[in-house]
KOLMARRO-655866 format. One record per residue (C-alpha): residue in one letter; x, y negated, z negated. Coordinates in steps of 0.001 Angstrom, whole numbers. Example, Ala and Ser with C-alpha at 12.3 -4.5 7.8 and 13.67 -1.06 7.14 Angstrom:
2
{'A', {12300, 4500, -7800}}
{'S', {13670, 1060, -7140}}
This chain:
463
{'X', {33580, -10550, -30527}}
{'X', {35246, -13073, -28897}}
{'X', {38332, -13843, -26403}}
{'X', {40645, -16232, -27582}}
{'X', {41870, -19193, -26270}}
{'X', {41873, -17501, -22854}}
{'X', {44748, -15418, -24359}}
{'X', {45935, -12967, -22084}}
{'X', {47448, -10754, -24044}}
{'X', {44806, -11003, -26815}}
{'X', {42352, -7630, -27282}}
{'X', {39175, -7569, -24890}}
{'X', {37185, -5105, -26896}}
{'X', {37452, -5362, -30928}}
{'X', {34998, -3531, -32992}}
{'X', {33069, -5804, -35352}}
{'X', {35698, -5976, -38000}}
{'X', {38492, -6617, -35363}}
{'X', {39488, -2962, -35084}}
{'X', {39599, -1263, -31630}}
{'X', {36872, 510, -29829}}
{'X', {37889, 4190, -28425}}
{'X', {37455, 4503, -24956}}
{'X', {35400, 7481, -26023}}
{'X', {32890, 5639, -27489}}
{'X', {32423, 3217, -25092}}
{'X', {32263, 5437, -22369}}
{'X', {29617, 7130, -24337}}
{'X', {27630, 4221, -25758}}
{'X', {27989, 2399, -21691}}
{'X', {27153, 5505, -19702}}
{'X', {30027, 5064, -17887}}
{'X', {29861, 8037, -15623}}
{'X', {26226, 7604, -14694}}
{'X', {27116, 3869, -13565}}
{'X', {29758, 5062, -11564}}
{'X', {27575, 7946, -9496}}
{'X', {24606, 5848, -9367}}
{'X', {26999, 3618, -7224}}
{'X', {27919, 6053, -5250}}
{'X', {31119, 6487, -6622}}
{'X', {31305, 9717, -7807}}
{'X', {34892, 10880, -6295}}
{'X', {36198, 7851, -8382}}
{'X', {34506, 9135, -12158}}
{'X', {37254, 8084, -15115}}
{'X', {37695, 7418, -18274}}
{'X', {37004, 4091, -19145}}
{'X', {40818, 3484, -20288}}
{'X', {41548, 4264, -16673}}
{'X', {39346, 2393, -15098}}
{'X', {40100, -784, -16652}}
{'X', {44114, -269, -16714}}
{'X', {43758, 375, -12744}}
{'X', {41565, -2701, -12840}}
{'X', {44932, -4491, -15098}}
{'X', {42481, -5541, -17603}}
{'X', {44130, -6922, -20989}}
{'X', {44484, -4718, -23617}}
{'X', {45049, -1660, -21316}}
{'X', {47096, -2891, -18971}}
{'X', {49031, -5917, -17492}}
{'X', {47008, -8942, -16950}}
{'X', {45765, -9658, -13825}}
{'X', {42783, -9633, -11236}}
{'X', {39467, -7444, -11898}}
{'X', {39446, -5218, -8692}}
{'X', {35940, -5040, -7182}}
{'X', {35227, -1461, -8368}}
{'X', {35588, -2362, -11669}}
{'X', {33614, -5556, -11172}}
{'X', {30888, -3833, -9507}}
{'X', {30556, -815, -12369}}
{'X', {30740, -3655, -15158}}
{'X', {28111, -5478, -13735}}
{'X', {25505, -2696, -13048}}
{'X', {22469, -1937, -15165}}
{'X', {23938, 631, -17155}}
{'X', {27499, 91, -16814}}
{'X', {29588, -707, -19526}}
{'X', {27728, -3993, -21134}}
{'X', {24184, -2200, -20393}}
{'X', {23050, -1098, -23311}}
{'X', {21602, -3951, -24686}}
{'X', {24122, -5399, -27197}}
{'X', {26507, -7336, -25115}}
{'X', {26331, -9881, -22067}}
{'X', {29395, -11166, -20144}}
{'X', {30206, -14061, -17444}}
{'X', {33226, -13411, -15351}}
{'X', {34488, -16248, -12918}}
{'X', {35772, -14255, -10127}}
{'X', {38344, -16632, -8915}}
{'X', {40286, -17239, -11760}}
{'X', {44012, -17764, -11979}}
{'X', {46178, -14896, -11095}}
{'X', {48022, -13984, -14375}}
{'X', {45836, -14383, -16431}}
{'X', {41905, -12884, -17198}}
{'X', {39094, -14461, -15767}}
{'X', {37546, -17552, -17329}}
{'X', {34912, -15906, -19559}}
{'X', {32230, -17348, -21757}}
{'X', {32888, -15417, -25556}}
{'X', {31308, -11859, -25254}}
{'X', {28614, -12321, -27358}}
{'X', {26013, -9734, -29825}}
{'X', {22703, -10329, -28311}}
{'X', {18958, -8632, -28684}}
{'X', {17801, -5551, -27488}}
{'X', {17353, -6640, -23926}}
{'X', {20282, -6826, -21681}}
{'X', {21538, -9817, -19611}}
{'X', {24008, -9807, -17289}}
{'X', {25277, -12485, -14632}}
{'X', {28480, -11816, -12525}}
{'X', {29017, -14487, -10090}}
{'X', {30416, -12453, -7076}}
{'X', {29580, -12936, -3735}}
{'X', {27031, -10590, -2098}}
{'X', {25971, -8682, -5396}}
{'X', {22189, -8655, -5711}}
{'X', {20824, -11283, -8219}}
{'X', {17231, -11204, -7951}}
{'X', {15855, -8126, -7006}}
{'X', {12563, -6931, -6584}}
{'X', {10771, -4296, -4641}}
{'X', {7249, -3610, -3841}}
{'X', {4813, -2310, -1632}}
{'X', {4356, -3160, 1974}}
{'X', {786, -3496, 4005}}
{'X', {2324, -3891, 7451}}
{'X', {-1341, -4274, 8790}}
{'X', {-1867, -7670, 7008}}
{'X', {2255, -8560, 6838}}
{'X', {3220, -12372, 8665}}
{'X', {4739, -12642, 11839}}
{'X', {7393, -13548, 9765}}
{'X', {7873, -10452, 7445}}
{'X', {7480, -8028, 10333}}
{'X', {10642, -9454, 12266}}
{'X', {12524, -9416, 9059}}
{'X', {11744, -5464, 8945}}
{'X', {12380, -4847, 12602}}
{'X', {15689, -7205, 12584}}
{'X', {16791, -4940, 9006}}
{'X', {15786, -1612, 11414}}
{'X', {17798, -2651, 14158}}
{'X', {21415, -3548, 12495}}
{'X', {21060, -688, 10059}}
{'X', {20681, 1650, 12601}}
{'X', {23496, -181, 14637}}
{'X', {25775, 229, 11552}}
{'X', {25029, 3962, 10776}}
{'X', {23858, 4879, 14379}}
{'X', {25325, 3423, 16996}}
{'X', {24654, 5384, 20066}}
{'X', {20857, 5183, 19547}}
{'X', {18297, 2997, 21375}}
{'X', {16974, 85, 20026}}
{'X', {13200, 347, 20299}}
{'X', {11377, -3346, 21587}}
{'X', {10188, -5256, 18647}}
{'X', {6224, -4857, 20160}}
{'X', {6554, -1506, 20260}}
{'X', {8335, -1018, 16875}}
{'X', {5888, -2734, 15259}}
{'X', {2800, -1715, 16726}}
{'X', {3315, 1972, 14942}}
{'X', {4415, -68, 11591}}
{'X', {1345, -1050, 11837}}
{'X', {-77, 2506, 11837}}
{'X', {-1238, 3642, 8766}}
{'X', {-810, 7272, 9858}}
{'X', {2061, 8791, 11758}}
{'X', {1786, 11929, 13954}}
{'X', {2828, 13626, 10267}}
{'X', {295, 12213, 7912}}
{'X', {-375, 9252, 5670}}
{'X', {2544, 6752, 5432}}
{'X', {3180, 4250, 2868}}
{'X', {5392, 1406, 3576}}
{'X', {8173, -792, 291}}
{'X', {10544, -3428, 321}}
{'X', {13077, -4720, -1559}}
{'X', {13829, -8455, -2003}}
{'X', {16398, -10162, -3085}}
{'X', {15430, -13856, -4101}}
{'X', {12708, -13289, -1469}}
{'X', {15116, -12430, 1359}}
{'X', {13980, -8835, 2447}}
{'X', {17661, -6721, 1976}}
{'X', {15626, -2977, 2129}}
{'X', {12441, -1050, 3469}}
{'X', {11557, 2388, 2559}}
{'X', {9136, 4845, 4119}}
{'X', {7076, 7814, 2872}}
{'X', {4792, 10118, 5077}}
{'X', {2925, 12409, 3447}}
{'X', {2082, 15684, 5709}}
{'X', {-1443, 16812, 5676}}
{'X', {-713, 20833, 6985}}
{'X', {1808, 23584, 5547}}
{'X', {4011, 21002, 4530}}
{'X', {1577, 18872, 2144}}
{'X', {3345, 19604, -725}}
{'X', {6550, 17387, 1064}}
{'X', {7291, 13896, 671}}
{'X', {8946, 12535, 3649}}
{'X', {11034, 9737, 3291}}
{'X', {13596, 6832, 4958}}
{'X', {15359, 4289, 3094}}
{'X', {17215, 1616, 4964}}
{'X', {19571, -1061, 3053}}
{'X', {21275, -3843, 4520}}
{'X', {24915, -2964, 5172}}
{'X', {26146, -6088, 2974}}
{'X', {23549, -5219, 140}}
{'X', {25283, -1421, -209}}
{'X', {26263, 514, -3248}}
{'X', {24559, -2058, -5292}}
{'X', {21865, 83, -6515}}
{'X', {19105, -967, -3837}}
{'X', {18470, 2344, -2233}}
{'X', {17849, 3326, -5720}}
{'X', {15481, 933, -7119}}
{'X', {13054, 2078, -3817}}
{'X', {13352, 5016, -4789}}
{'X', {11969, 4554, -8328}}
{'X', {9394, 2620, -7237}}
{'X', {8153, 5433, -4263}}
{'X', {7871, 7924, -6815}}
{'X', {4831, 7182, -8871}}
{'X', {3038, 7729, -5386}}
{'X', {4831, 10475, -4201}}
{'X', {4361, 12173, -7837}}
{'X', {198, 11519, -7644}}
{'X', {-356, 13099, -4048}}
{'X', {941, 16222, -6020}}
{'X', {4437, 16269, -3638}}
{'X', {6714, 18825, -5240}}
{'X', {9716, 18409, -3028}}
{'X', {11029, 15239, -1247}}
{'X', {12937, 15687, 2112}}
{'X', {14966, 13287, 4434}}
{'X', {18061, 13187, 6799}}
{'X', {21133, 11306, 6562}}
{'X', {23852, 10891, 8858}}
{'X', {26758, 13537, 7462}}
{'X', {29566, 11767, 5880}}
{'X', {27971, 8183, 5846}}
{'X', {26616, 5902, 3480}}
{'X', {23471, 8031, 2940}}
{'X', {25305, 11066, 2724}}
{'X', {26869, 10244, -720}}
{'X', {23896, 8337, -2107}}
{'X', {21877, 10992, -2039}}
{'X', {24382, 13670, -3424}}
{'X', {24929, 11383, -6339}}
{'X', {21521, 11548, -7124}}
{'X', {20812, 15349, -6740}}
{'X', {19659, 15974, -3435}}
{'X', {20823, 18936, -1544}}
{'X', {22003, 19502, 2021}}
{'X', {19770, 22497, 3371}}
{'X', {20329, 21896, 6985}}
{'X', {21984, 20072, 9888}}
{'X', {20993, 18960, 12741}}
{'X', {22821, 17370, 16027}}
{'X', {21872, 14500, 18022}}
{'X', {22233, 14527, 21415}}
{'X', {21350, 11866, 24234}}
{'X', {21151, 12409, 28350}}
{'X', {22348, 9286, 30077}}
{'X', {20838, 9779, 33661}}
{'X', {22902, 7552, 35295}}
{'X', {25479, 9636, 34429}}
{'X', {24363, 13014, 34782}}
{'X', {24873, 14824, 38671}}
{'X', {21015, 15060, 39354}}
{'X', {22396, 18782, 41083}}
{'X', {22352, 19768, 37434}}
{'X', {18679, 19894, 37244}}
{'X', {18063, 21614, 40708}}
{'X', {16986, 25162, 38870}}
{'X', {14778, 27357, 40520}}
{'X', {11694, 28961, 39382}}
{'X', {12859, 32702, 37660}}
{'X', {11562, 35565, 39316}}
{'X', {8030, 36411, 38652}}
{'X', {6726, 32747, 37056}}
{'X', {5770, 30083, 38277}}
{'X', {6326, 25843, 36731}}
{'X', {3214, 24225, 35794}}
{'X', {3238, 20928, 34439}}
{'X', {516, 18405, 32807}}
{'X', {-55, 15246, 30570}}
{'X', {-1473, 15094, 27385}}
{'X', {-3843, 17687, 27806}}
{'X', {-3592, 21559, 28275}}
{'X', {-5726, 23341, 30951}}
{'X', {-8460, 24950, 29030}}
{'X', {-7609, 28252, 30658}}
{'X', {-3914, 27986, 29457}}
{'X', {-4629, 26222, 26370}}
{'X', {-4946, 29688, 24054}}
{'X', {-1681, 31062, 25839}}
{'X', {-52, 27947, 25331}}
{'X', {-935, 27785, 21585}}
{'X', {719, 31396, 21412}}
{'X', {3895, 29993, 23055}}
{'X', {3781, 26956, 20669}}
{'X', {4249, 29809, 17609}}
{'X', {7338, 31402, 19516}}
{'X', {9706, 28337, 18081}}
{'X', {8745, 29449, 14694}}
{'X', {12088, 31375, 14639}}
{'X', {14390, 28881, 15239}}
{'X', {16747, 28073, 12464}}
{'X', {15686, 25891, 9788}}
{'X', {18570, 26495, 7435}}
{'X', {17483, 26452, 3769}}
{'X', {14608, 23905, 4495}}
{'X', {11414, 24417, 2540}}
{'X', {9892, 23202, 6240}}
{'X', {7355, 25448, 7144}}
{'X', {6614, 25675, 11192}}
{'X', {2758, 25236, 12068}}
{'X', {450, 28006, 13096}}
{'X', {-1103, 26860, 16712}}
{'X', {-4239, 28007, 17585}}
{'X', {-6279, 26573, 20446}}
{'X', {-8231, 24222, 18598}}
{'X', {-5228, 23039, 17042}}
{'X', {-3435, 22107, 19981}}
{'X', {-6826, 20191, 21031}}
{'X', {-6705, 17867, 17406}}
{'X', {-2949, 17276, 17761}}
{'X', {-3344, 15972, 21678}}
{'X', {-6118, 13674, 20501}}
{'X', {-4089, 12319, 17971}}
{'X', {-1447, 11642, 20172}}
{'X', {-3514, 9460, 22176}}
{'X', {-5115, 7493, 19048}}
{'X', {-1544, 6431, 18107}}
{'X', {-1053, 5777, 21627}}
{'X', {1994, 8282, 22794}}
{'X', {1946, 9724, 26336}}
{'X', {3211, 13932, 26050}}
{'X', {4393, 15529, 28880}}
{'X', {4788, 18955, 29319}}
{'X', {6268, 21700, 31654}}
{'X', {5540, 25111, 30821}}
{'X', {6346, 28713, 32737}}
{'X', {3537, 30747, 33821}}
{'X', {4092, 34867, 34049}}
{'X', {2639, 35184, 37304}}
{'X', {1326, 39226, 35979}}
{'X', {-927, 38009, 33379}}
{'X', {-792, 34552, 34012}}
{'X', {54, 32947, 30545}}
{'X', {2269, 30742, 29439}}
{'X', {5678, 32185, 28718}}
{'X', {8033, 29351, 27505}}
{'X', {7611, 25294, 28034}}
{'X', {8508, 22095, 26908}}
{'X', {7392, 18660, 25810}}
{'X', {8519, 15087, 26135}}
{'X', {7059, 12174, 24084}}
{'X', {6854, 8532, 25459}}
{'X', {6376, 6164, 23246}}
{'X', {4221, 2958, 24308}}
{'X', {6653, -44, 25618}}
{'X', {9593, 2108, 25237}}
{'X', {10131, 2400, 29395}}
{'X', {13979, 2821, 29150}}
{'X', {14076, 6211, 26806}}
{'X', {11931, 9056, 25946}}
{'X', {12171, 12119, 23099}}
{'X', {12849, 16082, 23934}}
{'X', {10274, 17488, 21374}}
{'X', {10519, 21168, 21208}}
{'X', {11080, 23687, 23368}}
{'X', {9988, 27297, 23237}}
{'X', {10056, 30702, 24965}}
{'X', {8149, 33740, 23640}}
{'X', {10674, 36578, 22295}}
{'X', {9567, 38969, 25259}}
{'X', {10644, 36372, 27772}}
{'X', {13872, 35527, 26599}}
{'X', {17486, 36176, 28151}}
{'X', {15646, 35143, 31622}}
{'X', {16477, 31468, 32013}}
{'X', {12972, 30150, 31278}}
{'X', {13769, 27205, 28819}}
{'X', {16889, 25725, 31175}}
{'X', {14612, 26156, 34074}}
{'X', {11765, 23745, 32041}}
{'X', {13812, 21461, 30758}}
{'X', {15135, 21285, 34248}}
{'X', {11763, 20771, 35718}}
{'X', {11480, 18047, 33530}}
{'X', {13786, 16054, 34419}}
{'X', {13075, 16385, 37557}}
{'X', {9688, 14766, 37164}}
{'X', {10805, 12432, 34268}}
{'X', {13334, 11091, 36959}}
{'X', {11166, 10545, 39973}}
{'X', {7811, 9056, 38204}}
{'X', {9531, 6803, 35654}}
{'X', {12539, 4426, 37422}}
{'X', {13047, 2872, 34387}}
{'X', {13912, 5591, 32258}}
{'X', {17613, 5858, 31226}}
{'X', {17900, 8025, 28113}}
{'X', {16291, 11345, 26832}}
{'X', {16843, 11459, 23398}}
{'X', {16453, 15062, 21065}}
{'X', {17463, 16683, 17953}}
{'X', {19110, 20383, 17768}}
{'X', {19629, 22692, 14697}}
{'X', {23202, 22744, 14514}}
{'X', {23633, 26239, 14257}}
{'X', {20545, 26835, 16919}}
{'X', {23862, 27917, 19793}}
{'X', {21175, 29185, 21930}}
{'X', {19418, 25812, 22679}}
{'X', {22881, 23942, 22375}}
{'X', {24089, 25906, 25479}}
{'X', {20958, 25485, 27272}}
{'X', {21111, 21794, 27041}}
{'X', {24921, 21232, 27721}}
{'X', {24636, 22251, 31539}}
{'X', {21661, 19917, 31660}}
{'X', {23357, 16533, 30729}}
{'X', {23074, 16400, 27020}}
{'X', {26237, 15264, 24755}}
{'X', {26030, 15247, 21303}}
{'X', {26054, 11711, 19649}}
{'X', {26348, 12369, 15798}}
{'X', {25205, 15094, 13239}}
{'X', {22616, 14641, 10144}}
{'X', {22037, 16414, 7093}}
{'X', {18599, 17549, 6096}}
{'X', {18255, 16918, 2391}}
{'X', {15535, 17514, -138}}
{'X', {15280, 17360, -3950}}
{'X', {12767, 18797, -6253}}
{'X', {10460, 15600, -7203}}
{'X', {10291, 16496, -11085}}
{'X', {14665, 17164, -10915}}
{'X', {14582, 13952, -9245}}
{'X', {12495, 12041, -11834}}
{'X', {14355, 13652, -14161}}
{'X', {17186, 12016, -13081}}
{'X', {15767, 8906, -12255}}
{'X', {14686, 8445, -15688}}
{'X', {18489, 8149, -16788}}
{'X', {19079, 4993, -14661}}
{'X', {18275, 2041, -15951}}
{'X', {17434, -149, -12541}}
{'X', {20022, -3274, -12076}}
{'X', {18188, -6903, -12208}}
């Protein structure tokens, strides 16, 4: 097959004996669609006639200029030229009018090979595991610098953790949640994405939770995808069934994850305090009636601890949409394990709880995590009132309490940062009269692992 004397009228795809090739066909022998959602694309599935007449590709169409989305589908693993036979060199800038300079399409082997020569598509790429414990000075500050303008791009409002800090829990090989494993993708060495996975070691051990971050330039090029291929074999062998993660709704995430499978079972709104904004009258809320505030770091009184764990359980009715999340069951001896891990990954917990004055046990509190070298913000963790306590004010007056202390120990502290079930109105309109706006909402997605291997298995990754 070959394109003649740079011909623009002349026939783009002949069959072997110089007959034409149905678009049919070669939307079924280039798994067309399947390029098309794997980058991320999906609103924009067509036939291939379509595609390449919008694109004003000879024989369809008037000649002219291959539009990127066109480009970018031709030139992925198993777009139109990825099934092995055929390999194709397109000069981006050629002259308007006519198609672009082009080496002869040419029958090759079994193996495909494809070069487009368009700025910012992904050449070389190659992902791998990451051992942040034994990573250069070097690597590290590539991750951190990748962490910081993704989350710029897709969240702006948030804080930007100091590079110390970040990295010292990189370096962790357990979160709070479990066992984490760390991968990277490179693209002619230059590091372009990271991925995380923890893997939960209580109720939820049979969940896979991961983060994939891709440079904003390096996008819909089949990146986030590749990490994902190569996270699997380990998430398969630690016997995960499901794999869960958030994405920020209507963003970049959003539709990469829809296109391959994942469903939304729950959102979730950030919100942010900004002190120095906030009326510090908002947090002068007395005591209610009949209980008294107690507060304490890290560590529970040993003759509140077992009412504490009790009030611990009482958030295990807050909506969790259709997550397959599954709340944990505090006990004393519990709570004891999960403070001393705190404190071996090196976070300082506060926490404010109400005390029933009749029976003196805890009735509702709630918690704030500081993370080391992170002075100017801290995290709202949860918040909880037992059923039989509720309706008297007890979580606003906590929270309040907190603030109260948060704002005259730490001077430095600017930002209290937490995450709300979106349809969880309750603690929404306890928060609102304290300070708290809402920033942005994510989706909570999760996909079976085998579905997702499944589907996996039909992309071929790009090179």
């Amino acid at each position: 097959m070959t394109v003649i004397d740079n011909d623009p009228m002349t026939r783009l795809f002949v069959g072997p004996r110089g007959g034409r090739i149905s678009t049919a066909a070669l939307r079924d022998a280039s798994h067309w669609d399947e390029a098309v959602v794997d980058l991320g694309y999906e609103h924009r599935v067509r036939t291939v006639a379509e595609a390449l007449r919008a694109a004003r590709i000879p024989a369809f169409d008037t000649p002219g200029a291959v539009q990127p989305f066109t480009q970018q589908v031709l030139s992925h693993g198993r777009g139109l030229f990825g099934f092995g036979l055929i390999t194709i060199t397109w000069e981006p800038t050629a002259c308007a009018g006519r198609p672009p300079a082009a080496q002869p399409l040419t029958a090759l082997g079994r193996r495909p090979a494809l070069e487009v020569k368009e700025r910012n598509v992904v050449m070389s790429l190659e992902t791998a595991p990451f051992a942040a414990e034994h990573a250069s000075s070097d690597e590290l500050r590539a991750w951190y610098e990748l962490a910081v303008t993704s989350t710029a791009a897709d969240y702006p409002s948030s804080p930007v953790p100091p590079y110390d800090s970040y990295v010292q829990q990189l370096r962790q090989s357990t979160s709070y949640l479990g066992l984490q494993r760390l991968w990277v993708a490179r693209d002619s060495g230059r590091l372009i994405g990271t991925a995380s996975a923890v893997f939960p070691t209580d109720e939820n051990s049979e969940r896979a939770i991961i983060s994939v971050r891709v440079s904003a330039q390096y996008r819909r090029r089949g990146v986030g995808t590749r990490l994902l291929q190569t996270m699997l074999p380990e998430i398969h062998e630690r016997g995960c069934r499901r794999i869960a993660g958030q994405t920020k709704a209507s963003a970049d995430g959003e539709k990469w994850t829809n296109a391959l499978g994942f469903r939304a079972v729950a959102q979730r709104a950030s919100h942010h305090l900004d002190i120095k904004s906030v009326d510090p009258a908002r947090w002068q809320v007395p005591p209610t009636p009949g209980f008294r505030i107690q507060k304490w770091v890290d560590t529970a009184p040993d003759d509140l601890v077992q009412s504490f764990a009790r009030a611990r359980n009482a958030i295990a009715d807050s909506p969790t949409g259709e997550t397959s999340y599954r709340h944990p069951d505090w006990t004393a001896e519990r709570v004891r394990q999960y403070e001393t891990r705190m404190r071996e990954i090196g976070e300082t917990h506060r926490y404010v709880v109400a005390v029933d004055e009749r029976s003196g046990a805890v009735a509702g509190f709630t918690e704030i995590a500081i993370i080391p070298r992170q002075s100017s913000f801290c995290h709202q963790e949860d918040t909880a009132v037992l059923p039989e306590f509720r309706g008297l004010g007890l979580g606003r007056a906590v929270k309040a309490a907190m603030m109260r202390w948060l704002t005259a120990d730490l001077p430095h502290l600017e930002q209290v940062h937490t995450m709300t079930a979106s349809d969880n109105l309750h603690m929404i309109r306890v928060n609102a009269p304290l300070g708290y706006v809402t920033d942005h909402v994510v989706s909570s997605v999760e996909s079976e692992v085998g579905a997702l291997e499944a589907r996996l298995a039909g992309l071929r990754p790009r090179s």
